[in-house]
N, C-alpha and C positions, 0 to 999 in steps of 0.2 A: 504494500500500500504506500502511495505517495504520501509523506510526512507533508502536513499542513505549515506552511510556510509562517505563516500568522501568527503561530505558538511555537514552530518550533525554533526556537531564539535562546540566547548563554543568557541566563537567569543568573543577575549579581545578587545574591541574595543576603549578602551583610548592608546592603544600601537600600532594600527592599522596605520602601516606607509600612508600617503596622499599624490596622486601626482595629479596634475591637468595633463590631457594629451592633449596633439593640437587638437588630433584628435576625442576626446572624447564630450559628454557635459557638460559644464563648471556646476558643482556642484554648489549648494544653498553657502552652507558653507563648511569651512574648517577648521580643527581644527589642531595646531601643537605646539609643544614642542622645548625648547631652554634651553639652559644653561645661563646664566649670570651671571659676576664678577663685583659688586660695588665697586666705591669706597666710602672712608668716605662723600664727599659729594651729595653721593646719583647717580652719573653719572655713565656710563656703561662703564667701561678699555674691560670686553672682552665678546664676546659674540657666542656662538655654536651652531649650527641646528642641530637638535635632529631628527628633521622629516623628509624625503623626500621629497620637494617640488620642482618644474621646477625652474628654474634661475627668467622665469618672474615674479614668487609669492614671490617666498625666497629675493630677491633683493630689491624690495621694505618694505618686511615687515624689515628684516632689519637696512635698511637706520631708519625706523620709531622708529625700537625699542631703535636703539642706541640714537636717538634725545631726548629720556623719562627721565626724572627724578624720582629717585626713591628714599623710603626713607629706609636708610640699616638697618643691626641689631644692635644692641647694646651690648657693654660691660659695666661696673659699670656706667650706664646711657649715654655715651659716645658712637657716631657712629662709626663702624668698617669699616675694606671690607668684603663685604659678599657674599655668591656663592648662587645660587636661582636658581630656575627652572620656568620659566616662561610658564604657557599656556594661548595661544592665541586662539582664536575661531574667524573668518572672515568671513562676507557675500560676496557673488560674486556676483555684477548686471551687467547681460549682455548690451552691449550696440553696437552699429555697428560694431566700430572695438574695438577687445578686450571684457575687461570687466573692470570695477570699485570695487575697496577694500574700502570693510566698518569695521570697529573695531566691533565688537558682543560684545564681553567680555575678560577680561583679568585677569589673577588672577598668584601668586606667592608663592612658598611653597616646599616643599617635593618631588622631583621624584620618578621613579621607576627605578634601574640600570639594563642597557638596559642586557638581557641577561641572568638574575635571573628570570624572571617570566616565570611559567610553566602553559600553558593551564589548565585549570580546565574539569575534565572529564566529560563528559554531562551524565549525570545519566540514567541506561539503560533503567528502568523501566518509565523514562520520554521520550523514543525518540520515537518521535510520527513525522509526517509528517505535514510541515509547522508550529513548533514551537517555539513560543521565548519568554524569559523570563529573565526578569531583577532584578538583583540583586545586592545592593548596602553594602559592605563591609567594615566596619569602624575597621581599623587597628591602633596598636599603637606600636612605634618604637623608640628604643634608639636612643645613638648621634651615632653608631655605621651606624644607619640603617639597624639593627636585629627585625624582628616584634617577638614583647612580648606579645600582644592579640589580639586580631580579634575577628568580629562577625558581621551579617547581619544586617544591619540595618530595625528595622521594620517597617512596612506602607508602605515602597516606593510601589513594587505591589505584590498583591497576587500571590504569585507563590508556587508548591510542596516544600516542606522540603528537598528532595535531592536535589534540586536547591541552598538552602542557602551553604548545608552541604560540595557540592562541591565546590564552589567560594569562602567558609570560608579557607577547608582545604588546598586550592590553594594558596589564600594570605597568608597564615602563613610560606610559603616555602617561598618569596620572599624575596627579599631584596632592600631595600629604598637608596635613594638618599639622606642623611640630608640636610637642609641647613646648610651653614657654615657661622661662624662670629668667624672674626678674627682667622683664621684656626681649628675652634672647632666645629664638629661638632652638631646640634641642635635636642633632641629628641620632637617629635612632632605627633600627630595624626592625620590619614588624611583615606576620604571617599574615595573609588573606584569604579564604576560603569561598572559591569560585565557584559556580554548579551551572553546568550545561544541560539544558532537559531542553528533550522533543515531542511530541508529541501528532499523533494522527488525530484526523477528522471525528474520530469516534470515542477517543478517550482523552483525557486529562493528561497533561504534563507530569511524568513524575518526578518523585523531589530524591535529591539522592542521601546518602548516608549520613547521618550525623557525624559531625567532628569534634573529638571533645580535644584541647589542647592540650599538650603534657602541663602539669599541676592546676587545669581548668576543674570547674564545679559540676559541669553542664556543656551540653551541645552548643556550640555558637553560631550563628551564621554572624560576626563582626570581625573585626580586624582584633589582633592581637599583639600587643608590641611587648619586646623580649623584655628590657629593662627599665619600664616607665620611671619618669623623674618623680613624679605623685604615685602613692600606695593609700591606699586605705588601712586606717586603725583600729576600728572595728570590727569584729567581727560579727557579719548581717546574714551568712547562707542560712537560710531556714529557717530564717525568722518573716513570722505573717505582718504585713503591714494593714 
């Protein structure tokens, strides 16, 4: 069967805006993206939603994130303000009325600026009907946020060579989000996790394997940066907000 052209498209799925909808069913989990501004001691002065979430998800995660203590970056061993990009990952347990937020995982680092990154081209000679294929792309990036190298990471899952070749020469086009400490940008390396799905006329796109990061909480579909300048001081997995 001829793979429907319309759907079948490289799915960036750590950029893939999230809404919970009324009218919908309330998803397992939720993954989203924020801005943050520390100060020297660690507290939150300002904070941005990156992600599209309803009022009733975005409001409480919020309230929760501003209440976090974090620990910022450093200059000649002394804490700075620092600008960070925080993802969050949430479980949603349905319950009578509503639902319940649980923490999954939480991690701080490097973004990607909303607007630089270009689909990756699903390789022609790969497009096949109901397939998907994950690829994890470790990049490396000035204070600028200019990728200097890139490359697939091996083992994550066996997939065709046009699969690494395209999601390689995708991320080298992009441009990064540094963290900042003390208005100075931080160059930094960090993983991406790509997902190519196709899809025919008659069934659904599918999603491919979850990736959970070595020392992650949870499955992500976000960026992951090696050695972020900001850490969290709390400890928040599994705790209900």
């Amino acid at each position: 069967m001829r793979p429907n052209f319309s759907t079948a498209l490289a799915t960036l799925v750590l950029i893939a805006a999230v809404q919970v909808q009324a009218d919908s069913k309330v998803p397992a989990t939720v993954d989203s993206t924020w801005r943050v501004t520390l100060a020297a001691d660690g507290s939150v002065t300002a904070l941005e939603q990156e992600t599209r979430l309803k009022p009733t998800l975005a409001e409480p995660l919020a309230r929760a994130i501003r209440s976090w203590t974090f620990e910022p970056g450093k200059i000649d061993g002394k804490p700075a303000v620092t600008e960070t990009t925080l993802y969050l990952t949430v479980g949603l347990d349905e319950q009578a009325e509503g639902y319940a937020v649980r923490v999954d995982d939480v991690r701080t680092g490097g973004g990607i600026q909303i607007g630089s990154q270009g689909a990756p081209r699903f390789p022609v000679n790969e497009l096949r009907d109901n397939t998907a294929a994950l690829v994890v792309v470790e990049a490396n990036y000035d204070a600028s946020g200019k990728v200097v190298s890139a490359h697939a990471v091996p083992g994550i899952q066996r997939v065709a060579r046009d699969f690494d070749t395209a999601a390689v020469d995708a991320v080298r086009r992009w441009k990064f989000l540094p963290e900042k400490v003390g208005g100075r940008g931080i160059a930094a390396t960090v993983r991406v996790p790509i997902c190519f799905s196709a899809a025919s006329r008659r069934s659904e796109a599918p999603d491919c394997a979850p990736w959970v990061p070595a020392g992650g909480k949870a499955a992500t579909r976000g960026a992951v940066t090696a050695d972020p300048a900001a850490k969290l001081r709390v400890d928040v997995i599994a705790r209900r907000l």
